[in-house]
C-alpha positions in Angstrom: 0.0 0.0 0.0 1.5 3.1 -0.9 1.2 6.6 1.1 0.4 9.7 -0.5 0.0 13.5 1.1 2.5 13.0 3.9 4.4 15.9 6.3 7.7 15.4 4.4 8.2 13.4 1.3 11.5 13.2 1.7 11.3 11.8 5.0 8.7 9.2 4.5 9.5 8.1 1.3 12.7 7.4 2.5 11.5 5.2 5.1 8.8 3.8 2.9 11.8 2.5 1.0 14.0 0.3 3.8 14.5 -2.8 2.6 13.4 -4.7 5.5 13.2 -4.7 9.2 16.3 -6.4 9.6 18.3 -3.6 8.0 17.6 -1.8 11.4 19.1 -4.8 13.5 22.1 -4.7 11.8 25.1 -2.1 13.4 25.5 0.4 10.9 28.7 1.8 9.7 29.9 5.7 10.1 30.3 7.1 7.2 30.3 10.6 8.1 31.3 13.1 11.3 29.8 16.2 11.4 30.9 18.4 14.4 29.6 16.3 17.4 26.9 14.2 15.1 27.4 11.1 12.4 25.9 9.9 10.1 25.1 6.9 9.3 25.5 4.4 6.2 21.3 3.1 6.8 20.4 7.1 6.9 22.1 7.7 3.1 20.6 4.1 1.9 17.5 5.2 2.4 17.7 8.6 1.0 19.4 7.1 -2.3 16.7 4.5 -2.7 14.2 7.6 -2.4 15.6 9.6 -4.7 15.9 6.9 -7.5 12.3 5.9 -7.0 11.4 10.2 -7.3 13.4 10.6 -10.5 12.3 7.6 -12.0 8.7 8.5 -11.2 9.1 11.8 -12.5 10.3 10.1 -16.1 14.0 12.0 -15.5 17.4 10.0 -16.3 19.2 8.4 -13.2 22.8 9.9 -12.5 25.3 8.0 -11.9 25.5 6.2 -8.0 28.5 8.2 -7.1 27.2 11.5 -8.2 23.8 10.5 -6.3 26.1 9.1 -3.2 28.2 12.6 -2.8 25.1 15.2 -3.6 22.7 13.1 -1.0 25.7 12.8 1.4 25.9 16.6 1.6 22.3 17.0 2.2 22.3 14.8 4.7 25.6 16.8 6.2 23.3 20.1 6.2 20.4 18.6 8.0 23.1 17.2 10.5 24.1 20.9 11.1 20.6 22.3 11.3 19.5 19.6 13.6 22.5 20.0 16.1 21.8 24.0 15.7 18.2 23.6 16.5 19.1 21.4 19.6 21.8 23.5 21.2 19.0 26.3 21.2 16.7 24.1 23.3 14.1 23.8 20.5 12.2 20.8 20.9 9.1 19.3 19.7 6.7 17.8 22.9 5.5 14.2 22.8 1.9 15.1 22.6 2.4 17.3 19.9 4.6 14.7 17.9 1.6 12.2 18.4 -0.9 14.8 17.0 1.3 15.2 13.9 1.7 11.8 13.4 -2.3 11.0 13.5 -2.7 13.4 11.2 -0.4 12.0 8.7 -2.4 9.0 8.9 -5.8 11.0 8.6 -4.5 12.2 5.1 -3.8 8.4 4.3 -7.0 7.8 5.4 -5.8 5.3 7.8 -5.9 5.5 12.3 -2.9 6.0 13.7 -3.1 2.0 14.6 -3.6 0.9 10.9 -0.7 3.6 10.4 1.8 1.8 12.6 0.4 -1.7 10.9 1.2 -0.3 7.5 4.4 1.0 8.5 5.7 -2.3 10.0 4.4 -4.1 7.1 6.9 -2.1 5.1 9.4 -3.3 7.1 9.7 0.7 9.0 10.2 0.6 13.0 7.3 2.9 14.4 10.3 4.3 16.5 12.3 5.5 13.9 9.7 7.3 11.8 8.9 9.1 14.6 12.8 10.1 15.2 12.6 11.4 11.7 9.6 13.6 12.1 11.1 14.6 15.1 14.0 16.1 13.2 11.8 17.3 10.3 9.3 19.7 12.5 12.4 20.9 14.5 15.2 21.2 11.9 11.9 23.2 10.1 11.4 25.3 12.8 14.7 26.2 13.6 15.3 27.2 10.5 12.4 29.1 9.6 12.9 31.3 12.8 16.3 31.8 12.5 16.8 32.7 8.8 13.9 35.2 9.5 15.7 37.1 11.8 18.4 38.0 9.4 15.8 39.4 6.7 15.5 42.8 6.8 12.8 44.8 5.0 12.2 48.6 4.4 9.1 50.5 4.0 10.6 51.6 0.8 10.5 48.7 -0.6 7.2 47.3 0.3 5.8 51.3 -0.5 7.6 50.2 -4.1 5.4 46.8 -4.2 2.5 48.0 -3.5 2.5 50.6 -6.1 3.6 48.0 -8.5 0.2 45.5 -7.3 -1.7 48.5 -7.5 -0.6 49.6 -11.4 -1.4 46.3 -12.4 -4.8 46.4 -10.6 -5.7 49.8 -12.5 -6.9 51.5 -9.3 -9.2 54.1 -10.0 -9.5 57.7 -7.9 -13.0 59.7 -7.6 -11.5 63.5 -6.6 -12.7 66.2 -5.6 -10.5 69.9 -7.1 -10.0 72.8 -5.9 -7.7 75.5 -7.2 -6.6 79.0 -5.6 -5.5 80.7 -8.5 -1.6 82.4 -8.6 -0.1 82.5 -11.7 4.2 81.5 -11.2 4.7 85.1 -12.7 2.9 87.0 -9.8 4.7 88.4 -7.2 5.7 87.1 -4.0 2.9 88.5 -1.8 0.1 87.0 -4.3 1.6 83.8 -3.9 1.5 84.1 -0.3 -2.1 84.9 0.1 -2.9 82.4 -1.9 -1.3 80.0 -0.2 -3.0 80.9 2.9 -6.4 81.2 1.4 -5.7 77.7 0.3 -4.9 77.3 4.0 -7.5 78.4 5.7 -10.0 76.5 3.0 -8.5 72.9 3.9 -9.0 73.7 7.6 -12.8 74.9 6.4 -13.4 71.5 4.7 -11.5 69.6 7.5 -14.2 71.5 10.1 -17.0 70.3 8.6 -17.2 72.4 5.4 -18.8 70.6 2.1 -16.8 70.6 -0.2 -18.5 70.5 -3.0 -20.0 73.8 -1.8 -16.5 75.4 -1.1 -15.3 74.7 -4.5 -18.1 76.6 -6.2 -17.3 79.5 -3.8 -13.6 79.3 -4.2 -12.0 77.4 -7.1 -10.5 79.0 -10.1 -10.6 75.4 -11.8 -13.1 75.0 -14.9 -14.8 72.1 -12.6 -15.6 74.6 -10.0 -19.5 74.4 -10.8 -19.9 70.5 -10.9 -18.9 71.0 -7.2 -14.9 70.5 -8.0 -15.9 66.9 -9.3 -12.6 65.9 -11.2 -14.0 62.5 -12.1 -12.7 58.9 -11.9 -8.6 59.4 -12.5 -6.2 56.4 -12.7 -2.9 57.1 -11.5 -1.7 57.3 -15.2 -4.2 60.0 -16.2 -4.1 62.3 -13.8 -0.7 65.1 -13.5 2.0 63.7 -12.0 1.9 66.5 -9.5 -1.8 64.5 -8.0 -0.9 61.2 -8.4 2.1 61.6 -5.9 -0.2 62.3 -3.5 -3.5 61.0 -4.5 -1.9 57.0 -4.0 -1.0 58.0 -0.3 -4.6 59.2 0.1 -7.3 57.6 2.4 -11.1 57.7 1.3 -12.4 60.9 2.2 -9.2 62.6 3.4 -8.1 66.0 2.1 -5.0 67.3 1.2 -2.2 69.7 1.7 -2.1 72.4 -0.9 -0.4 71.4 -3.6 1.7 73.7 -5.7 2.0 74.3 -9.1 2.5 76.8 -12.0 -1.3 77.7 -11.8 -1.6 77.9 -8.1 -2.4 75.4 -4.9 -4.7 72.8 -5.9 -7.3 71.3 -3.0 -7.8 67.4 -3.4 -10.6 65.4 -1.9 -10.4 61.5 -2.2 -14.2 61.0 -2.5 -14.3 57.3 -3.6 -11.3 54.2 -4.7 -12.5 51.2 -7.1 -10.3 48.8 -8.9 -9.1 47.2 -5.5 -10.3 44.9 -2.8 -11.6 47.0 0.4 -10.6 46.0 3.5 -13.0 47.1 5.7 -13.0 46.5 10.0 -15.3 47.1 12.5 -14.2 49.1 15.6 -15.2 50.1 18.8 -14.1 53.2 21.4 -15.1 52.2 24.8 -13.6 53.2 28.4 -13.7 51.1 31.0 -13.1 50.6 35.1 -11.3 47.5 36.1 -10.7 46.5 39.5 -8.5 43.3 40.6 -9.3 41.2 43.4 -6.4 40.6 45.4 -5.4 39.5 49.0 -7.0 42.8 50.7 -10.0 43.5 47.8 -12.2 39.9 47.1 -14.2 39.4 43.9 -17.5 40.5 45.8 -16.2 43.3 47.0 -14.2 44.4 43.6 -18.1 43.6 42.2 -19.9 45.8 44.8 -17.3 48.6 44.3 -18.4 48.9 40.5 -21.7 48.4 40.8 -21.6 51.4 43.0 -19.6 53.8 40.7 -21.9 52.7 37.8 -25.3 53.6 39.8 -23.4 57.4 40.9 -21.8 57.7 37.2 -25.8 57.1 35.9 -27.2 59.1 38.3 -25.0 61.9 37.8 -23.2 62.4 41.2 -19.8 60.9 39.4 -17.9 61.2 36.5 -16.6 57.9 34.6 -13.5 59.7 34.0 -12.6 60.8 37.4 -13.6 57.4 38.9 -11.5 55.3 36.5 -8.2 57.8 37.7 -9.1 57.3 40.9 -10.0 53.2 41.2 -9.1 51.3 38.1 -6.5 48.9 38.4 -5.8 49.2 34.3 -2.1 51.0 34.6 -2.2 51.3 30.9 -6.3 53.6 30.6 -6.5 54.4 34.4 -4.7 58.1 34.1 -6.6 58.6 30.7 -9.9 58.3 32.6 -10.5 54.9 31.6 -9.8 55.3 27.7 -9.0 52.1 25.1 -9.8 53.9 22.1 -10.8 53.1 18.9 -9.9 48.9 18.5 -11.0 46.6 16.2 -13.6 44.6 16.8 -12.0 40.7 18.3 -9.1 42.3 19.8 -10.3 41.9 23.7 -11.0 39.1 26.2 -13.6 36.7 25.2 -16.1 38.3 27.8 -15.0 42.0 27.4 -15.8 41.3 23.9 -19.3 39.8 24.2 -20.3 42.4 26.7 -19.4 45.6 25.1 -21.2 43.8 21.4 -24.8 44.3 23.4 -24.1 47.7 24.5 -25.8 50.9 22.9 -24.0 53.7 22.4 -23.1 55.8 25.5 -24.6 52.4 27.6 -22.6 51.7 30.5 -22.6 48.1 31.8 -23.0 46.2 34.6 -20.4 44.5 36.4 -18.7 41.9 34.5 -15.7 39.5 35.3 -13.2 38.3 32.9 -9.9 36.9 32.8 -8.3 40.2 34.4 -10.9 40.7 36.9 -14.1 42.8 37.2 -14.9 46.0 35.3 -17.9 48.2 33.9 -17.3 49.5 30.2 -19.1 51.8 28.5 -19.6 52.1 24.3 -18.1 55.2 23.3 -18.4 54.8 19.4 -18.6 52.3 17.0 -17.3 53.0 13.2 -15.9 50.8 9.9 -12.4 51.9 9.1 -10.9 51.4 6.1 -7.4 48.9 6.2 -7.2 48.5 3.2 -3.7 50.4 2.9 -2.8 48.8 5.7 -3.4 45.2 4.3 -1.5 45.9 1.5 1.0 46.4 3.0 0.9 43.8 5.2 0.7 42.2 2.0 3.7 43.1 0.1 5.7 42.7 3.1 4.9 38.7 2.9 5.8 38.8 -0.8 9.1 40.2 0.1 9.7 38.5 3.1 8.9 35.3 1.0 11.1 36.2 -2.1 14.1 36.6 0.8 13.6 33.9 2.5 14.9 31.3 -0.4 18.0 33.2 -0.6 18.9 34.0 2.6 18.5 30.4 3.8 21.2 29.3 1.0 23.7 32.1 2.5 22.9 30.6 5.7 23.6 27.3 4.9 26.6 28.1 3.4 28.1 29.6 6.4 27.3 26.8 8.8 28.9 24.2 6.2 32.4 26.5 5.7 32.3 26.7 9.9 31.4 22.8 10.4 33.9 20.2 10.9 33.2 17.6 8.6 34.7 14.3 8.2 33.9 12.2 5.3 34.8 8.8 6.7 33.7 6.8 3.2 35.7 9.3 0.9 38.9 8.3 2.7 38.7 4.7 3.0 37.6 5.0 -0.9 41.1 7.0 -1.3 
């Protein structure tokens, strides 16, 4: 019976190929030292065998033994070193865990772990030994994953640079709205200047509450001044330079700086983005009160205490602020009157989550305990921001951190094999 879909192919497949269970009884002859491991000659058996089955499977042409015998040697050198790297830095995989990796290796061969273990020892592989194997592989896999990803550095520049090259090839398109404060380059230098303020002073209008559309009638010099300053749906490449540079670090519905050019300072509104996939979250703003129970305060006390506050904070006689300052045992909200600010939605204790979903706005709620003790919160806001920038990001950064990891893993493992001691024990009884 053959296995299919298993944690590493090169592992099992290896093992799948023993010859028999006696191989494993027999003493097994060095053929390698590397630093304080060795490697044996069963361990590069096996891994021949494998590889001559793959290629074969594959329809490729079969090298020659020794060419197979040296490149499978090395490999097995390298996971030596990663192995002996991994255990010096105390990483270890726990029984239990081991034992859930290996049932579900046999739950993608559609087999218990029992039938498993039957298979196995029909095929002539000690139940022992595969699991020394995938011992090595989740560890050696770990190790390396962990440490190679601490030498990979990223800048923001270059994940700014991918995600304007994933968003050119998604043909983003901008909705703006335009303004224009006239001042021609020729004018003189205290035209230029009030212009520049009155371009001032109409941002902070529009950031106050102004409409837009309604100050760009009054204001603009821009022939789209009577459509409200509507400058239609842009793509980066039809727009002026001078807006796309800041248009694509533009949220939805923010406005921005003056911008200056030879006609005067142009107003832009981001009023809508298409072309890409939103990434909308749900947040809250809340404040809350918590108090711990200790050795001198017990949980019915902590609860009576809140109940209390909440009753004088409803009625009036107290402010939530003032009482958070002066009782909550939150180091990190208790001198900002209780504030957690705006959070996305999921972020809190199970609990604290639950109880602030069935408040109202402005609600204040009753005593509660979770897993840091008892509090009353009370539902400040609720809005949907907009992440998508964010996820993007996020985004890119994988990309990159992905494209790295490949090459930085072969400059690391060329640096622990120039600093290994290695000992070739078959080369030099073949010499």
């Amino acid at each position: 019976m053959k296995l299919k879909n298993l944690f590493s192919a090169t592992i099992l497949a290896a093992l799948l190929l023993a010859p028999n269970a006696d191989a494993y009884e027999k003493i097994d002859k060095m053929i390698a030292q590397v630093d304080e491991d060795v490697i044996l000659e069963s361990e590069l058996e096996r891994k021949i065998k494998q590889a001559k089955q793959t290629i074969l499977a594959r329809g490729g042409q079969l090298p020659t033994d020794d060419v197979l015998r040296k490149e499978l040697l090395e490999q097995l050198i390298i996971q030596s070193l990663q192995w002996q790297m991994a255990q010096r830095a105390g990483m270890q995989v726990q029984p239990a865990e081991l034992q859930q990796f290996a049932n579900q290796i046999a739950q993608q061969n559609g087999m218990t772990l029992d039938q498993f273990r039957l298979q196995l020892a029909q095929d002539g592989i000690p139940f022992e030994v595969f699991l020394d194997d995938l011992r090595k592989e989740i560890t050696t896999t770990r190790f390396r994953e962990a440490f190679v990803a601490r030498r990979i550095q990223i800048s923001e520049k270059e994940v700014e640079s991918l995600v304007q090259a994933m968003d050119s090839q998604n043909q983003i398109e901008y909705h703006l709205g335009h303004i224009l404060i006239s001042a021609d380059e020729s004018a003189d230098e205290q035209t230029i200047a009030n212009a520049k303020q009155l371009a001032l002073d109409t941002v902070t209008r529009i950031n106050n509450g102004a409409d837009f559309s309604a100050v760009a009638q009054e204001v603009s010099a821009s022939p789209d001044a009577k459509e409200g300053g509507d400058f239609g749906w842009r793509t980066e490449e039809s727009m002026p330079t001078l807006f796309a540079d800041v248009v694509y670090y533009m949220n939805t519905g923010e406005v921005s700086r003056p911008i200056q050019s030879p006609s005067g300072f142009h107003i832009l509104k981001l009023l809508e983005k298409r072309g890409e996939q939103q990434h909308l979250v749900q947040q809250t703003n809340s404040r809350h009160i918590l108090i711990k129970p200790d050795a001198i305060t017990t949980s019915e006390e902590a609860q009576a205490l809140l109940t209390r506050i909440r009753e004088n904070v409803l009625a009036g006689n107290a402010d939530f602020s003032e009482q958070a300052k002066k009782h909550s045992d939150d180091p990190g909200t208790a001198n900002l009157g209780g504030e957690l600010g705006w959070n996305n939605v999921g972020i809190y204790d199970p609990v604290f989550e639950q109880t602030l979903a069935s408040l109202a706005i402005d609600e204040i709620s009753p005593p509660f305990q979770s897993s840091f003790g008892w509090h009353i919160v009370q539902l400040t806001g609720k809005r949907e921001s907009d992440q998508t920038d964010e996820m993007k990001k996020q985004q890119a950064a994988r990309i990159l951190q992905q494209r790295k990891f490949s090459e930085e893993v072969e400059n690391w493992v060329r640096e622990i094999r120039d600093e290994a001691y290695v000992k070739k024990i078959v080369e030099e009884e073949d010499a």
